[in-house]
C-alpha positions as CSV (number, residue, x, y, z in Angstrom):
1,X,74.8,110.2,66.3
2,X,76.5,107.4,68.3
3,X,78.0,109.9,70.3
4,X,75.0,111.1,71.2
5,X,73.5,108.1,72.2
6,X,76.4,107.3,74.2
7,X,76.2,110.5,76.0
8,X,72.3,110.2,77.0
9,X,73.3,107.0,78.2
10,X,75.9,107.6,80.4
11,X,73.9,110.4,81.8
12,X,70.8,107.9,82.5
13,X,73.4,105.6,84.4
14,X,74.2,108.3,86.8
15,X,71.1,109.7,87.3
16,X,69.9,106.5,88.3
17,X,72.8,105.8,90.1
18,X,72.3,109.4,92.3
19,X,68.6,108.4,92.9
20,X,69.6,104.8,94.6
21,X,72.1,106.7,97.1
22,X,69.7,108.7,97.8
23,X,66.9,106.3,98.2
24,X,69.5,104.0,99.9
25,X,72.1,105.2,101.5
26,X,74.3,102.1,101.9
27,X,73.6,101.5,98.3
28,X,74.6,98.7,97.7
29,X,74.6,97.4,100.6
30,X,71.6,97.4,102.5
31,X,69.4,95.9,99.6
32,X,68.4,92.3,99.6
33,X,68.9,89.8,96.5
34,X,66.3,90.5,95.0
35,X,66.6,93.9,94.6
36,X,70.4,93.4,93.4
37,X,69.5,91.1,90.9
38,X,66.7,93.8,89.6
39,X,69.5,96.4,89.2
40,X,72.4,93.9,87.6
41,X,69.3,93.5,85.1
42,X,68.7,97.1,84.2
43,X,72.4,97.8,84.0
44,X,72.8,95.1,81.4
45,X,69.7,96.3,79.6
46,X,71.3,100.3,79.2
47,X,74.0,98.7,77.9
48,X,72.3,96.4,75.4
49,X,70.0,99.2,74.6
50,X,73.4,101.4,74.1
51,X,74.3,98.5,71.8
52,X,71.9,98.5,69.9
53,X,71.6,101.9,69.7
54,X,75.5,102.2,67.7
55,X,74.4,99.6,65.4
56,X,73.2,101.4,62.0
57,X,70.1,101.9,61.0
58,X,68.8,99.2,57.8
59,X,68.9,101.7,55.4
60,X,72.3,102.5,55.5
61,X,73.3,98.9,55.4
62,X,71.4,98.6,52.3
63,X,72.7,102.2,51.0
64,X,75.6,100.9,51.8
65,X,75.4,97.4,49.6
66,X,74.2,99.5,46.5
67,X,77.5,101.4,46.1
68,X,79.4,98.3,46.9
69,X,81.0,98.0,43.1
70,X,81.0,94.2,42.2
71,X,83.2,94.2,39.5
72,X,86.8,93.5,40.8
73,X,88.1,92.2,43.9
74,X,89.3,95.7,45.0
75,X,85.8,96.7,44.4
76,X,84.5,93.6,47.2
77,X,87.3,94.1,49.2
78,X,86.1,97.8,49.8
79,X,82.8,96.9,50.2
80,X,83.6,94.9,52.8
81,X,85.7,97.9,54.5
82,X,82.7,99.6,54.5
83,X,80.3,97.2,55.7
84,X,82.7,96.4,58.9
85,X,82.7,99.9,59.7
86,X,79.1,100.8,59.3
87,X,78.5,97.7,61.7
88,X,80.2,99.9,64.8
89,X,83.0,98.4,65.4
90,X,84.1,98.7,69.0
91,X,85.8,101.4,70.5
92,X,88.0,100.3,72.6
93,X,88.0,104.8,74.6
94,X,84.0,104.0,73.8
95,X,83.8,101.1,76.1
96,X,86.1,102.1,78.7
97,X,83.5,105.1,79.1
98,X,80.5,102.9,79.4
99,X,82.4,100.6,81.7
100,X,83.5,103.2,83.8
101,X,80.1,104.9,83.9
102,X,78.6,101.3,85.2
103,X,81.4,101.0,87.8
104,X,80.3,104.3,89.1
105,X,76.4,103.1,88.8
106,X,77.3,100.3,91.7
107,X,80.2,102.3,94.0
108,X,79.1,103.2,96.8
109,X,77.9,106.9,97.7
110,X,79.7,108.2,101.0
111,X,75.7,109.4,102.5
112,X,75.3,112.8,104.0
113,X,75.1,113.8,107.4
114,X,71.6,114.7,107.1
115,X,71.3,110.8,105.8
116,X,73.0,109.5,108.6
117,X,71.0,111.4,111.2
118,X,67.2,110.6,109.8
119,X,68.8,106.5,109.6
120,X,70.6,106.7,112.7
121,X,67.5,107.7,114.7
122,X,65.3,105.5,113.0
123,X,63.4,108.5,110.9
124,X,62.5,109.4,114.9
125,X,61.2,113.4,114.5
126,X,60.5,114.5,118.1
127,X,64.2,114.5,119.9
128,X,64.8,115.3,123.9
129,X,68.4,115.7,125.3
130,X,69.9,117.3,128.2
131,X,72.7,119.5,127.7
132,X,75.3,118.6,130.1
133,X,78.1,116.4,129.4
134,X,76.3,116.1,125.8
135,X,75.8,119.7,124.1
136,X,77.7,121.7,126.6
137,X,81.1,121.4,127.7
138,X,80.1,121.9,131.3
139,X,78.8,118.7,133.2
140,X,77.6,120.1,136.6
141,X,75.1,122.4,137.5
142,X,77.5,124.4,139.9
143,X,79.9,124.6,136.8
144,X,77.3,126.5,135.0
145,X,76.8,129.1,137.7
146,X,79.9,130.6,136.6
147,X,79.7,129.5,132.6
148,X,77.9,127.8,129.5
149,X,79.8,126.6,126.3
150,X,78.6,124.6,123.8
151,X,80.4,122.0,122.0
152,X,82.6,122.5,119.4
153,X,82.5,119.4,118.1
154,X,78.8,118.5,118.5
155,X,77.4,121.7,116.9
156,X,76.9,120.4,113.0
157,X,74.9,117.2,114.3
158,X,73.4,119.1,116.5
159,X,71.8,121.7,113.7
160,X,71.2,118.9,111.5
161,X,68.9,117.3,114.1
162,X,67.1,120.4,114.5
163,X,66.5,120.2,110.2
164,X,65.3,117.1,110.8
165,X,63.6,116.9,114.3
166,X,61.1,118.6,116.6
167,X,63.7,119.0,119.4
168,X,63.7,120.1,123.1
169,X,67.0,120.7,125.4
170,X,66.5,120.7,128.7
171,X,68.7,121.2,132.1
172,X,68.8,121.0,135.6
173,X,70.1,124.4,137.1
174,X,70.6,126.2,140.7
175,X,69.6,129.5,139.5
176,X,68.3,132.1,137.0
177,X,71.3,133.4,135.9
178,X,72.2,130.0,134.7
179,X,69.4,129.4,132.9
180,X,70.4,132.9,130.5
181,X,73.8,131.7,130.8
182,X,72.7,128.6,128.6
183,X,70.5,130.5,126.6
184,X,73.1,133.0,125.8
185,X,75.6,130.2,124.8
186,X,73.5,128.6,122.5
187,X,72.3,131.9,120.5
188,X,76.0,132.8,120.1
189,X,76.6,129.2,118.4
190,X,73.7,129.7,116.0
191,X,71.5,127.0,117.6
192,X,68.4,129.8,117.8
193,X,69.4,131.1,114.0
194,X,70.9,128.4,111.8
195,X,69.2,125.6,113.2
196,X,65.1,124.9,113.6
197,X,65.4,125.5,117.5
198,X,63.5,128.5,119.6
199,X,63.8,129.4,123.2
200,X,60.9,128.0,124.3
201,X,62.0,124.2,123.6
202,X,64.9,124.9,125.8
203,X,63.7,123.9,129.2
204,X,64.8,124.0,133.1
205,X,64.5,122.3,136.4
206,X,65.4,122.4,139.4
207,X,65.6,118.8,140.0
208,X,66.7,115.4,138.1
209,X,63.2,113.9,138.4
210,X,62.2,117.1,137.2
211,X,63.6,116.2,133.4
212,X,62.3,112.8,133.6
213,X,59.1,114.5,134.3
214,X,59.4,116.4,131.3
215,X,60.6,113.9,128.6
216,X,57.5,111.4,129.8
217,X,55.2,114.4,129.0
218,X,56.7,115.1,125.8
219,X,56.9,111.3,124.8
220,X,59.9,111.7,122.2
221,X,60.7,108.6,119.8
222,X,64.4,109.3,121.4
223,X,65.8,110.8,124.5
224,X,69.3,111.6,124.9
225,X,71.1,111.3,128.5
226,X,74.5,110.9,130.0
227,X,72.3,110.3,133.8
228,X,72.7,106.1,134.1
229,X,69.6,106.4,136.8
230,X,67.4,108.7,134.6
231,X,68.1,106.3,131.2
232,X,67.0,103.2,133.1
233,X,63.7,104.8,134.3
234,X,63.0,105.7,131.1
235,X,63.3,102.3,129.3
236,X,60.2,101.5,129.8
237,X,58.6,104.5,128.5
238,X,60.7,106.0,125.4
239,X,61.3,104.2,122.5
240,X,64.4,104.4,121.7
241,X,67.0,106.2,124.0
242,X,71.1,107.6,123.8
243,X,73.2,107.1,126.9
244,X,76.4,109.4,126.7
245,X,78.9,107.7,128.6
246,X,82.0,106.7,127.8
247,X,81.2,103.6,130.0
248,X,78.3,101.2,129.0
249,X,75.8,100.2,131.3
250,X,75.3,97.2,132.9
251,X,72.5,95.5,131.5
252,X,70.8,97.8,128.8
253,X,67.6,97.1,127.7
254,X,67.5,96.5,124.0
255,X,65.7,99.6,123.2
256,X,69.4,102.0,125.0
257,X,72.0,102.8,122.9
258,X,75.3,103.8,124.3
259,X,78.1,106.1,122.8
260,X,80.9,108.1,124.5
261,X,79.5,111.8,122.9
262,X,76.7,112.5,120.7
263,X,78.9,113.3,117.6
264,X,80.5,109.9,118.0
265,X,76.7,108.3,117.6
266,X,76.3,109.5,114.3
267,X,80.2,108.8,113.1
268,X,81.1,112.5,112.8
269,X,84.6,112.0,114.7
């Protein structure tokens, strides 16, 4: 029965334990005091409870007292055996269980990449980014006249924002075979399939100002740009905004973030 007990308890310390990572990410580290000081409290409360829980019930106590024999010493001494054992003595595998269990109630839980993403843009869901220099290899428009390739290494963020975001790429290009060239590339990496993205969010220009144009129509929470001139006009305008460069700029305003590739924002290399 004490097994038992043990076993429902252990199970409520990590199901509790699963639903703070989740709810918190950096559990424990991004609560306050207060909140730690709430959790130290139910942790020593499951274990009391567990505590109390081995004890033995009163009537067993008492059973046990009434075939206690009182006649002899032997007869005390083994009511006394009995009595020490009925009173759940501890196991010293028992508590190494519970102890580990707790331990594994307040270690911290590695958070997904889904996690990361929704904290990372601020729980932001409408996304703009251009593609060069940050989704395709390519970082010219005369370079994409003759071929499109999306990143390797930017792929997996990149489908996990589309779970996540209402997202729209866009490009300047020279022509119209560019423009299926890039289309073409990111429908072989899955973008169109595996991720929430359709063709028409993918959107082209013919000029820079054109795609400034478009992001202050589409008001995102975050646009994403490796263009220094276009992330500085946009300041004003966007909330919150990604620079790819591997060069900060001079003078951000508080609301740019810089990093030298996308995947590299979100801690994925």
């Amino acid at each position: 029965m004490a097994d038992n007990h043990q076993d429902d308890l252990l199970q409520l310390i990590r199901r509790v334990g699963a639903f703070l990572s989740l709810k918190f990410p950096n559990f424990p580290g991004d609560l306050d005091s207060r909140s730690v000081g709430a959790i130290a409290g139910l942790a020593f409360a499951l274990v009391f409870t567990w505590r109390l829980l081995r004890a033995p019930s009163e009537p067993q106590r008492r059973q046990s007292k009434r075939q206690a024999p009182s006649a002899s010493s032997s007869g005390v001494s083994g009511a006394e055996t009995v009595n020490a054992s009925s009173l759940g003595a501890l196991n010293p595998a028992e508590d190494s269980r519970t102890q580990n269990a707790i331990d594994e109630f307040f270690q911290p839980v590695k958070p997904t990449l889904g996690q990361i993403v929704r904290q990372r843009l601020s729980e932001g869901r409408k996304v703009t980014c251009r593609l060069l220099g940050v989704i395709l290899e390519e970082k010219t428009p005369e370079e994409l006249q003759k071929q499109a390739t999306v990143r390797s290494s930017v792929l997996e963020v990149l489908l996990e924002i589309t779970k996540f975001c209402d997202l729209y790429l866009m490009e300047r290009v020279l022509d119209d075979e560019s423009e299926k060239k890039v289309l073409v590339a990111l429908k072989d990496a899955g973008v169109f399939t595996s991720g929430g993205l359709v063709k028409d969010k993918v959107l082209f220009c013919g000029t820079e100002n054109g795609r400034t144009s478009f992001v202050r129509q589409l008001e995102p929470d975050w646009h994403i740009d490796s263009n220094p001139e276009i992330t500085t006009q946009l300041a004003r305008f966007i909330k919150y905004q990604l620079h790819i460069s591997s060069v900060k700029l001079e003078r951000p305003a508080s609301n740019v973030f810089t990093a030298p590739s996308l995947e590299q924002f979100f801690g994925c290399v």
